[in-house]
C-alpha positions in Angstrom: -46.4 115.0 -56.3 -46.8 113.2 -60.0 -44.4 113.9 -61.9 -47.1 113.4 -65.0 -49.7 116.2 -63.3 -49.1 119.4 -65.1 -48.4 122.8 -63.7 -48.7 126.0 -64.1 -47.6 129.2 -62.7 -50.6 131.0 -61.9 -51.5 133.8 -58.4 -53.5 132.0 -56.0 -56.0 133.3 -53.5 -58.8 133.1 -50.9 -62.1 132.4 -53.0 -60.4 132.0 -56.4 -62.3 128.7 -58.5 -64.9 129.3 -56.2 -66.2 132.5 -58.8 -69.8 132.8 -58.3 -72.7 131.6 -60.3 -74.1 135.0 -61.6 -78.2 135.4 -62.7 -78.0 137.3 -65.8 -80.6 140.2 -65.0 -82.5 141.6 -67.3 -82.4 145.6 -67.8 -85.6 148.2 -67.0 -85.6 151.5 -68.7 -86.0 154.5 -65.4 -87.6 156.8 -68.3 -87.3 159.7 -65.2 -83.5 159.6 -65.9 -83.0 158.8 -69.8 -82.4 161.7 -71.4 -82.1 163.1 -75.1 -82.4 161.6 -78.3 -84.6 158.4 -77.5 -83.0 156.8 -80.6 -79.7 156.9 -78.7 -77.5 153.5 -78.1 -75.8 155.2 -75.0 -76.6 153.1 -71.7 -76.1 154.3 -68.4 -76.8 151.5 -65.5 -77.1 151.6 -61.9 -76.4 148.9 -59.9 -73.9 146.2 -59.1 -71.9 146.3 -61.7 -70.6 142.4 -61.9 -74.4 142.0 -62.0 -74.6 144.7 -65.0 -71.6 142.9 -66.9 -73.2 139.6 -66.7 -76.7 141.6 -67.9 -74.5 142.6 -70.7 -72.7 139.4 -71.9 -75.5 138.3 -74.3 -76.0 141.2 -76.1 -72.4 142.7 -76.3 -70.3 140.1 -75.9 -67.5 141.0 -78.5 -68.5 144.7 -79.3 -66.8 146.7 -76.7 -63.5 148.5 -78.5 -62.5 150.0 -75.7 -62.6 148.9 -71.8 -61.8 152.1 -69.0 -62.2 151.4 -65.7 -60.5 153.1 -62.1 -61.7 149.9 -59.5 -61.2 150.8 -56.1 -57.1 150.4 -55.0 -57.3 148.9 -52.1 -55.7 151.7 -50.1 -57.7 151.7 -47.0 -58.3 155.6 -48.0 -62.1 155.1 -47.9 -63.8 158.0 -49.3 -67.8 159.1 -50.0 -68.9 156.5 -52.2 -67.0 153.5 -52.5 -66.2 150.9 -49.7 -61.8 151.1 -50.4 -60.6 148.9 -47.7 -61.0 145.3 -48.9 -58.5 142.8 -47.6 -56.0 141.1 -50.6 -58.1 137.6 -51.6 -61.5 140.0 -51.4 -59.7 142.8 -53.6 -58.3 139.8 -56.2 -61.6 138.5 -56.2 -63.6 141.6 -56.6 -60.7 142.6 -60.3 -60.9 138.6 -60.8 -64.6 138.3 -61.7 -65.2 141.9 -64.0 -61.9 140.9 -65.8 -63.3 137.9 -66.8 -66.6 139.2 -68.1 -64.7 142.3 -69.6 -62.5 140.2 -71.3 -65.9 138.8 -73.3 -67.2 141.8 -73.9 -64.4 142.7 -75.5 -64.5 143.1 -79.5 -62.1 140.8 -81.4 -59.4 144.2 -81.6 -60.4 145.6 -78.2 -58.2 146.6 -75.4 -58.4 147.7 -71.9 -56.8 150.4 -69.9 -56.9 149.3 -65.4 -55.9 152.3 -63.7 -54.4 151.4 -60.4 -51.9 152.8 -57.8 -49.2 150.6 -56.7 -51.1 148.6 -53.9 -52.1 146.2 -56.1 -50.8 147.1 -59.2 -48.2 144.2 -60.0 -51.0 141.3 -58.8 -54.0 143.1 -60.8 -50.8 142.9 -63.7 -50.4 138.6 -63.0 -54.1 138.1 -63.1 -54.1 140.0 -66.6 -51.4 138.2 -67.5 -53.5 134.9 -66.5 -56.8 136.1 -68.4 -55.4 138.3 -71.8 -52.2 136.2 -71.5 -48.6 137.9 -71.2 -48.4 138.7 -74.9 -51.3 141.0 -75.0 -50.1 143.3 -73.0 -49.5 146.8 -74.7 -47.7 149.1 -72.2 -47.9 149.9 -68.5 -48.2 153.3 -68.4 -46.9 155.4 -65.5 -49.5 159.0 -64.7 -48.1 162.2 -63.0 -50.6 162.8 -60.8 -50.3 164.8 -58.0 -47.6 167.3 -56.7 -45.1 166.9 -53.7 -46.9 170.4 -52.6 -50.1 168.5 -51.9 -48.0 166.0 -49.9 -47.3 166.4 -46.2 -43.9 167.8 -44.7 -43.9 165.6 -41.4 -43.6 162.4 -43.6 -40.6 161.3 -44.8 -39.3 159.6 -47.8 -40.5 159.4 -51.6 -43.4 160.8 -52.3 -45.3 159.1 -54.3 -46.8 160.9 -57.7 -47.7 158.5 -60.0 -50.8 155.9 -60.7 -50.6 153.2 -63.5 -52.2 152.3 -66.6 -52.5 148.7 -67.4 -53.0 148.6 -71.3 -54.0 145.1 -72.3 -55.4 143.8 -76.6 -57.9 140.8 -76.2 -55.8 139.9 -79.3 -52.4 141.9 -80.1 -52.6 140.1 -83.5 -55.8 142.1 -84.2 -55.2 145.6 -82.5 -53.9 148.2 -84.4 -51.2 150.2 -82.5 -51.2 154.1 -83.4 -48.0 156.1 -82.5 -49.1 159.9 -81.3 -47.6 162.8 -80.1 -47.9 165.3 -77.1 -47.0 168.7 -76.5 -43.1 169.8 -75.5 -41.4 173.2 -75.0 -40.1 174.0 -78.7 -36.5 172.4 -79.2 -33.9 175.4 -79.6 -31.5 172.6 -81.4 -33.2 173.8 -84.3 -31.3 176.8 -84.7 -30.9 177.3 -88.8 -32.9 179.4 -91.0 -33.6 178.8 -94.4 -33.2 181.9 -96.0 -34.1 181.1 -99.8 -37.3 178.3 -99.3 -38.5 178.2 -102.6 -34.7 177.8 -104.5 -33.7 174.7 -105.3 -32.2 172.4 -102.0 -28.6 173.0 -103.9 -29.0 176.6 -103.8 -30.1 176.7 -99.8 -28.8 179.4 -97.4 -28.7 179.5 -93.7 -28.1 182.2 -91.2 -29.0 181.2 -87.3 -32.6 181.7 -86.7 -32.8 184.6 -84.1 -31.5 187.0 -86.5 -34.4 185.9 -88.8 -36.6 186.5 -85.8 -35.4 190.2 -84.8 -35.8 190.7 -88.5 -39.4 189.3 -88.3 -40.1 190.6 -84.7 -41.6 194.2 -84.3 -41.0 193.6 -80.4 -37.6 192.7 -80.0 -36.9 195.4 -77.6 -39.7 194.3 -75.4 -38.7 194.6 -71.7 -40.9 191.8 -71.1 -38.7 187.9 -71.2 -41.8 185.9 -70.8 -43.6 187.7 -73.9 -40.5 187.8 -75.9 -39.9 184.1 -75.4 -43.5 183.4 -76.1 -43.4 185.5 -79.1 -40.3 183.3 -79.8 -41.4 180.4 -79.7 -45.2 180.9 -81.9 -42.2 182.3 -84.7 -40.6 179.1 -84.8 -43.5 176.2 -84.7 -45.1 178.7 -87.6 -42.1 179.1 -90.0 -41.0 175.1 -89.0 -40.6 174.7 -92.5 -37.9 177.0 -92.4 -36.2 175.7 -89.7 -33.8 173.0 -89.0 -30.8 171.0 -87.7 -27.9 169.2 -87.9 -27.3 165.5 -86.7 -25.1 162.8 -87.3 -25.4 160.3 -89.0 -24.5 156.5 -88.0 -22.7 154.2 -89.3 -24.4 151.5 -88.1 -28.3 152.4 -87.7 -28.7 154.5 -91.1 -29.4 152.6 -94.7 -26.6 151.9 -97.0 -28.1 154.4 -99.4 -27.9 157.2 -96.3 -24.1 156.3 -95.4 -23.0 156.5 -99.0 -24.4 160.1 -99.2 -22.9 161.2 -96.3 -19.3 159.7 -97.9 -19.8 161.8 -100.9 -20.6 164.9 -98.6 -18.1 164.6 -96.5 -15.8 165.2 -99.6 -18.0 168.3 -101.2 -18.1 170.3 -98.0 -21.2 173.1 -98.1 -22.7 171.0 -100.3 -26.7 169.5 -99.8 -27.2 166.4 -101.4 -30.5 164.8 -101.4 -32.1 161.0 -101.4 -35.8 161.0 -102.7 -37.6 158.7 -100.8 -41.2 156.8 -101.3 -44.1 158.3 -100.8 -45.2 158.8 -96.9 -41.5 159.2 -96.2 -39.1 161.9 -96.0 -37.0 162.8 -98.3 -33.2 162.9 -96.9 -30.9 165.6 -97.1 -27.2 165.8 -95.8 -24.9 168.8 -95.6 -21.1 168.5 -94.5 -21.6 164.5 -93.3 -24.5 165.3 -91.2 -28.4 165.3 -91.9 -30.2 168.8 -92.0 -33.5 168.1 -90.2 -36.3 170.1 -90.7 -38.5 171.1 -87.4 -41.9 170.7 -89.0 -42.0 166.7 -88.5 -42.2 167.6 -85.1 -45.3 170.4 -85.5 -48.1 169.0 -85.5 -51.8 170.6 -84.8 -53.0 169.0 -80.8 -55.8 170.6 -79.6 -56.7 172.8 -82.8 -53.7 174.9 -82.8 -50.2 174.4 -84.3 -47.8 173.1 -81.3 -44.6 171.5 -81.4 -44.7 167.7 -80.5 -42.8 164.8 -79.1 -43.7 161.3 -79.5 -45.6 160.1 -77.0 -44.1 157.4 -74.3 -45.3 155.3 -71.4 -44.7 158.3 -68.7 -47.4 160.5 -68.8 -46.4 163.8 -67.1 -48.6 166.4 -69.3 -51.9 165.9 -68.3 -53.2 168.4 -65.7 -54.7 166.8 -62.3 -55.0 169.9 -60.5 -57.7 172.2 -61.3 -60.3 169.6 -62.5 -62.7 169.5 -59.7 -65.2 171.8 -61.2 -65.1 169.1 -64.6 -68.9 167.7 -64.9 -69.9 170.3 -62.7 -70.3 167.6 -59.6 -67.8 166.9 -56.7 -66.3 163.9 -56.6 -63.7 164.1 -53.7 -59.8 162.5 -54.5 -61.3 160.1 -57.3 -62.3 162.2 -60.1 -59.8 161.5 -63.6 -59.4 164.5 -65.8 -61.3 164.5 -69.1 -58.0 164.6 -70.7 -57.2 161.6 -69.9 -59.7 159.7 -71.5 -59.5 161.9 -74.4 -55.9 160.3 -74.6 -57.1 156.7 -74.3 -59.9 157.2 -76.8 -57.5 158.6 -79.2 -55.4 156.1 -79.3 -57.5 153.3 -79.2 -60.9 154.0 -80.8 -63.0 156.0 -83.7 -66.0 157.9 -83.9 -68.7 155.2 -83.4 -67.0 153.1 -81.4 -68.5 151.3 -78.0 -66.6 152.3 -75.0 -67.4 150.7 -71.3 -66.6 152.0 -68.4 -68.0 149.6 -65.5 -66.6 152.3 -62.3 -68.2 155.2 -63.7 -67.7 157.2 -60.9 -68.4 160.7 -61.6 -69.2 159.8 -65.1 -66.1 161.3 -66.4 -65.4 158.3 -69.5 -69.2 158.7 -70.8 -68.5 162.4 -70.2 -65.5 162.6 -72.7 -66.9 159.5 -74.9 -70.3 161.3 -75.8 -68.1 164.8 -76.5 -66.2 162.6 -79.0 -68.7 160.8 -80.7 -68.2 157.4 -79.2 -71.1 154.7 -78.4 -70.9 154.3 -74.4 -72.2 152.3 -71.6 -71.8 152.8 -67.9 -71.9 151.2 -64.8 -72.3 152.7 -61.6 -73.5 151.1 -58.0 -74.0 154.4 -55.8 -76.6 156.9 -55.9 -74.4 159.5 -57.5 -75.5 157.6 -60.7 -78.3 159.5 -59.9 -76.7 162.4 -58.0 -73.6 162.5 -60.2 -73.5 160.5 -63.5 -77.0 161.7 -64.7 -76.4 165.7 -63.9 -73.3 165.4 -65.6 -74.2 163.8 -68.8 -77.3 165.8 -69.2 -75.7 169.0 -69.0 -72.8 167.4 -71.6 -75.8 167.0 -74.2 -77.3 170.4 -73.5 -73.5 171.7 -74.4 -71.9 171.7 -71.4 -68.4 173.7 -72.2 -66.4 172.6 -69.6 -63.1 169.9 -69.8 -62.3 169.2 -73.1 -65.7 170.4 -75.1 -64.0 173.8 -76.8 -61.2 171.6 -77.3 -63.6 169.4 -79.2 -65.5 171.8 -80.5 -68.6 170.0 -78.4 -72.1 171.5 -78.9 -74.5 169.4 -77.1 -76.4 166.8 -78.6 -77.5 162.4 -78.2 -78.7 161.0 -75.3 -78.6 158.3 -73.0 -81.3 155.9 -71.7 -81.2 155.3 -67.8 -81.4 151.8 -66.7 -81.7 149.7 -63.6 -81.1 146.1 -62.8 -84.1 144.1 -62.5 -84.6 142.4 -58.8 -84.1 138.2 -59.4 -85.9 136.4 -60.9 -86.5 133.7 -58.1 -87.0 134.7 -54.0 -87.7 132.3 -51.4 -90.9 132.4 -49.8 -92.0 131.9 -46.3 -91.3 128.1 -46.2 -88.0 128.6 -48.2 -89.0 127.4 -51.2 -87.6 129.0 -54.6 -90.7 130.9 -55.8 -90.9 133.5 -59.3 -90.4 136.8 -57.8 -94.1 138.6 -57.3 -92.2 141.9 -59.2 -92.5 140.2 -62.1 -95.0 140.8 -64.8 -95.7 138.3 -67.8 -93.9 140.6 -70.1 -90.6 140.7 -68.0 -90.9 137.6 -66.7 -91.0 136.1 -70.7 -87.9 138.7 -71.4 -85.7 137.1 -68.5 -86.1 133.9 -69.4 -85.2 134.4 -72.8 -82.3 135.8 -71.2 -81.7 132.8 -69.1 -81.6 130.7 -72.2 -79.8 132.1 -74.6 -82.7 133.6 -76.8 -83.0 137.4 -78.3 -86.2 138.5 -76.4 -88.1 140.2 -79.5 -92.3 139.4 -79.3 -93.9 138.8 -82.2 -97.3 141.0 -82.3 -98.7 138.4 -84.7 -97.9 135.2 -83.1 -98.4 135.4 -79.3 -95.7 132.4 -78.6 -92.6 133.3 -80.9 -91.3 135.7 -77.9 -87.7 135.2 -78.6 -85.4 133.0 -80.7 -81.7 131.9 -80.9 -81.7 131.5 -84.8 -84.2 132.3 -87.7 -86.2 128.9 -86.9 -86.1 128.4 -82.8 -88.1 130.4 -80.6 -89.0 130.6 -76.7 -92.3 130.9 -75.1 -92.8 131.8 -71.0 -96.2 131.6 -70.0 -97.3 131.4 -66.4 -100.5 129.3 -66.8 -101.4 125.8 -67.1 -100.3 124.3 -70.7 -102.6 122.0 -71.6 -103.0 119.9 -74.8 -105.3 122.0 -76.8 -103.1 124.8 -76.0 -99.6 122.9 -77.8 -101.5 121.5 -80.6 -102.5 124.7 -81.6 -99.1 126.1 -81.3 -98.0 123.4 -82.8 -100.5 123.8 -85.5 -99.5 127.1 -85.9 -95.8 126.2 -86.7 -93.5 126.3 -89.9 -91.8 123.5 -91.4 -88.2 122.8 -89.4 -89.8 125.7 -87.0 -89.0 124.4 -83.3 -89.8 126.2 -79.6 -88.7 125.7 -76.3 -92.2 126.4 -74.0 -91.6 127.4 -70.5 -93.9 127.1 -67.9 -95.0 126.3 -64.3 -97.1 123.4 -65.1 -98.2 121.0 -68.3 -100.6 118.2 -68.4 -98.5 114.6 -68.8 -100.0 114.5 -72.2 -98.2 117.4 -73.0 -94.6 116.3 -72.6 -92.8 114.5 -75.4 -95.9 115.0 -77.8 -94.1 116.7 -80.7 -90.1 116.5 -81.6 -90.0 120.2 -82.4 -91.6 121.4 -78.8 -89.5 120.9 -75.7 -91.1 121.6 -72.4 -89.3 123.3 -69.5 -90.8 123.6 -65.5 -90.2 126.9 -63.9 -88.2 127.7 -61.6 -87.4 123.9 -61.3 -85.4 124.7 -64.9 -83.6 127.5 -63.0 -82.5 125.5 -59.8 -79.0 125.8 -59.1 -77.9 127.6 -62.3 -77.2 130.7 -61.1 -77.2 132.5 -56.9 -80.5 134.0 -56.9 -81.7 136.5 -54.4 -78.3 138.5 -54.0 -78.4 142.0 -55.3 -74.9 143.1 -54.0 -71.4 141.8 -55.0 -69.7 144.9 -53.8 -67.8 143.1 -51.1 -68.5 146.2 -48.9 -67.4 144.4 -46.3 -64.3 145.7 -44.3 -64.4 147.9 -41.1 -63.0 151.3 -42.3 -60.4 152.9 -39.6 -62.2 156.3 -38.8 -60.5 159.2 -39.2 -59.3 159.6 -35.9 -58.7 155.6 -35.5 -56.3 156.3 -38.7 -53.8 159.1 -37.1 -53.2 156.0 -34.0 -49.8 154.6 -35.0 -51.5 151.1 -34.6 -50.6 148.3 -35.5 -53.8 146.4 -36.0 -55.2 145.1 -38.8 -59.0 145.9 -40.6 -60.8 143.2 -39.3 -63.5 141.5 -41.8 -67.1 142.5 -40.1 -69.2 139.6 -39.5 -67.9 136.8 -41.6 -64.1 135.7 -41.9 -62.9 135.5 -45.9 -63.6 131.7 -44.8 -66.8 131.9 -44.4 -67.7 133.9 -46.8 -66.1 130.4 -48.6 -68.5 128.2 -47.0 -71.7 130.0 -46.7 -73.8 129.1 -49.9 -76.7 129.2 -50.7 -78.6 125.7 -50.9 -81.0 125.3 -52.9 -84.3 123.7 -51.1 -85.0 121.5 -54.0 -88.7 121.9 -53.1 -90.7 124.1 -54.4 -94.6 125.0 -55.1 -94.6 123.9 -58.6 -93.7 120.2 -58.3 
């Protein structure tokens, strides 16, 4: 090998430079399953959703703050609606291309959350590495969710409880961490009671906190522990004002300013000496060479209610998993996330207004929990149960569905969504094989999908029939699917501004026609399109692996999932080409 060729360490596959040549599809409203405030900006898709992304790159490339998505794990554990069982280079190929489109879509101080279990965790974390690079990543979070009572007594070893959280920035330089908190037991550490609050700190007294609570409590004879610690513990985070600790103090981690107080108390003992501090921090005070630490810093309100708090780490062990199939009010068997997870994610990441993506809807919990919260959303979802599951769901979140985490919320209905599907392609091959415009398409979608295909904002002009898009505030697109002829571009021509220019697509033009005017350029169609993109294929779902049945899985076989029809090599090697020849030439 030459020594001067350069290398890099990278994950190689089956398939990978090999990414296919996506037609960016234009989008059709389904006005049967939009629903709400027509105004809204909340899109719901059905359809392939590496086709959706690529109908989404032109419009939202760099606007998404927040990326969610569950992909299938590769677990072999097929269920209802989603092929699971795709073999390695498949699986890498499947996370490969949506990473790479999510990745645009992403706004400038974005970040995206991969939710995987440990099958193919630690590749899906090299090929994030090889897109976001290694610096951008935030955290890898590890999820609680499931208990070993779920788990089966006849097999042996660990059980496995956890699923991950790959947290990627597009740019770490421009995302704003945000530290938060989640609910603990209260700390009993905290054991001193302030007596004389509103004194001043040198005239403090302390006694031990229970015997300001039997004081305080009416019920301390109360022959029930679990009330009485309850009671307990509401006395506590509501008087954490009053309460506090002692801790020691370094010598090597606290300021100079810190260590020198705790010199002079050491030699005044039951004396509280205090350092004022700036404002947003606070103020330090030190009793007998340790620091008295009041319990309110770690009060906070979650949820609308007072609770005590702990700062918030990359083990998430809080969130409930159980009890959340009735969320939505649609099943969704062994795949559905609870809604408090997502309202995590959008907490930390994201504000009111913000555009969240989700491209595995699923169930539709992440619209679910972004509408509920005020966030901008778009969905993606390939099944039916966009229809059966995702639509049902969010409809019954804007007519005030109170389920999950609306009363947390304080949800009470509202918005909308528009409903959209892919449109079929653009070019099919007819009887003799040539590439042919697709008979499904009417003037008015076929103009919008060509502006698409070139990079132009599809927006007609009512007053001029030819500016049907443009790329800037002088250059404009026209589709038309008759014969151009000279009379018909010298009055467009005629028609046109100073330093205006158009790009005219068509099937035919007269010779005359071509080169006439600088400002006019003149495309063919579909010869333009040839080769630019793999038209004709509606499914990149890679649904392609023969699932064990459920009997076939209790066999203790050996055998592996074989690839139905066409080896991962052949799927390599059978392209599409292109018969050059078509009607139009």
């Amino acid at each position: 090998m030459s020594k001067n060729k350069l290398q890099k360490l990278e994950l190689t596959w089956i398939g990978k430079g090999d990414e296919p040549k996506l037609e960016p599809r234009i989008l059709i409203e389904n006005p049967e399953y939009s629903y709400g405030d027509p105004t809204t900006d909340n899109i719901l898709i059905h359809g392939d959703n590496l086709l959706g992304l690529k109908a989404l790159e032109q419009d939202f490339a760099g606007k998404v703050k927040c990326i969610y998505i569950d992909p299938p794990y590769n677990t072999g554990n097929a269920f209802e609606h989603y092929d699971d069982g795709i073999e390695h280079s498949l699986w890498l190929n499947l996370i490969y291309n949506r990473l790479s489109i999510l990745k645009n879509l992403l706004s400038k101080d974005g970040c995206i959350f991969i939710q995987l279990d440990d099958n193919e965790l630690d590749y899906c974390k090299i090929i994030c590495d090889e897109l976001f690079g290694r610096d951008n990543l935030i955290n890898r979070i590890a999820i609680d969710v499931r208990a070993p009572s779920a788990f089966s007594t006849v097999n042996p070893g660990v059980f496995k409880a956890s699923e991950y959280l790959l947290f990627y920035a597009k740019d770490k330089s421009n995302f704003q961490e945000v530290s938060a908190r989640v609910i603990r037991e209260p700390d009993y550490a905290y054991s001193l009671w302030l007596q004389n609050p509103s004194d001043d700190f040198q005239d403090w007294k302390f006694e031990n906190v229970l015997n300001a609570y039997r004081r305080n409590n009416n019920d301390r004879e109360s022959t029930h522990p679990r009330k009485s610690l309850d009671n307990y513990n509401k006395f506590i985070v509501s008087n954490s004002a009053r309460i506090a600790r002692l801790a020691s103090i370094s010598d090597t981690g606290a300021g100079q300013q810190v260590i020198e107080l705790k010199k002079q108390s050491q030699s005044n003992r039951d004396k509280i000496f205090k350092l004022e501090r700036k404002a947003g921090l606070d103020d330090v005070y030190v009793l007998n060479g340790q620091q008295l630490i009041f319990y309110k810093k770690n009060v906070i309100e979650i949820d609308g209610e007072q609770q005590a708090s702990k700062l918030l780490t990359n083990i998430w062990s809080d969130i409930a998993w159980e009890g959340i199939a009735n969320e939505g009010g649609v099943v969704f068997k062994r795949s559905k996330k609870p809604e408090r997870l997502i309202k995590r994610i959008l907490e930390l990441t994201t504000k009111e207004g913000d555009l969240i993506l989700d491209s595995f809807l699923g169930s539709g919990t992440t619209a679910a929990v972004a509408h509920k919260m005020n966030r901008k959303y778009i969905g993606i979802e390939l099944g039916e149960h966009a229809k059966t599951h995702c639509y049902p769901r969010l409809k019954a979140v804007i007519d005030g569905e109170q389920g999950g985490i609306s009363k947390t919320v304080n949800w009470q209905g509202g918005g909308g969504f528009k409903f959209y599907t892919l449109a079929p392609s653009l070019l099919k091959q007819d009887k003799f094989g040539n590439w042919v415009i697709s008979q499904e398409y009417n003037p008015d979608m076929l103009a919008a999908a060509m502006a698409k295909q070139e990079g132009f904002n599809y927006l007609p002009n009512e007053d001029k029939f030819w500016k049907q898009g443009n790329s800037s505030e002088n250059d404009f697109i026209f589709t038309t699917t008759q014969f151009l002829t000279v009379e018909t571009l010298d009055s467009i021509h005629d028609d046109m501004q100073e330093g205006e220019s158009i790009l005219i697509c068509c099937k035919a033009f007269q010779k005359e026609c071509k080169s006439k005017y600088p400002n006019i350029t003149l495309k063919k169609i579909p010869q333009m399109l040839l080769d630019r993109c793999e038209f004709g294929k509606d499914d990149y779902s890679l649904n392609i692996v023969n699932l064990p049945t459920e009997e076939a899985a209790n066999l203790d076989s050996e055998e592996e999932n074989v690839i139905d029809n066409e080896s991962v090599q052949e799927i390599r090697d059978n392209k599409e080409t292109v018969n050059q020849g078509t009607l139009f030439e």
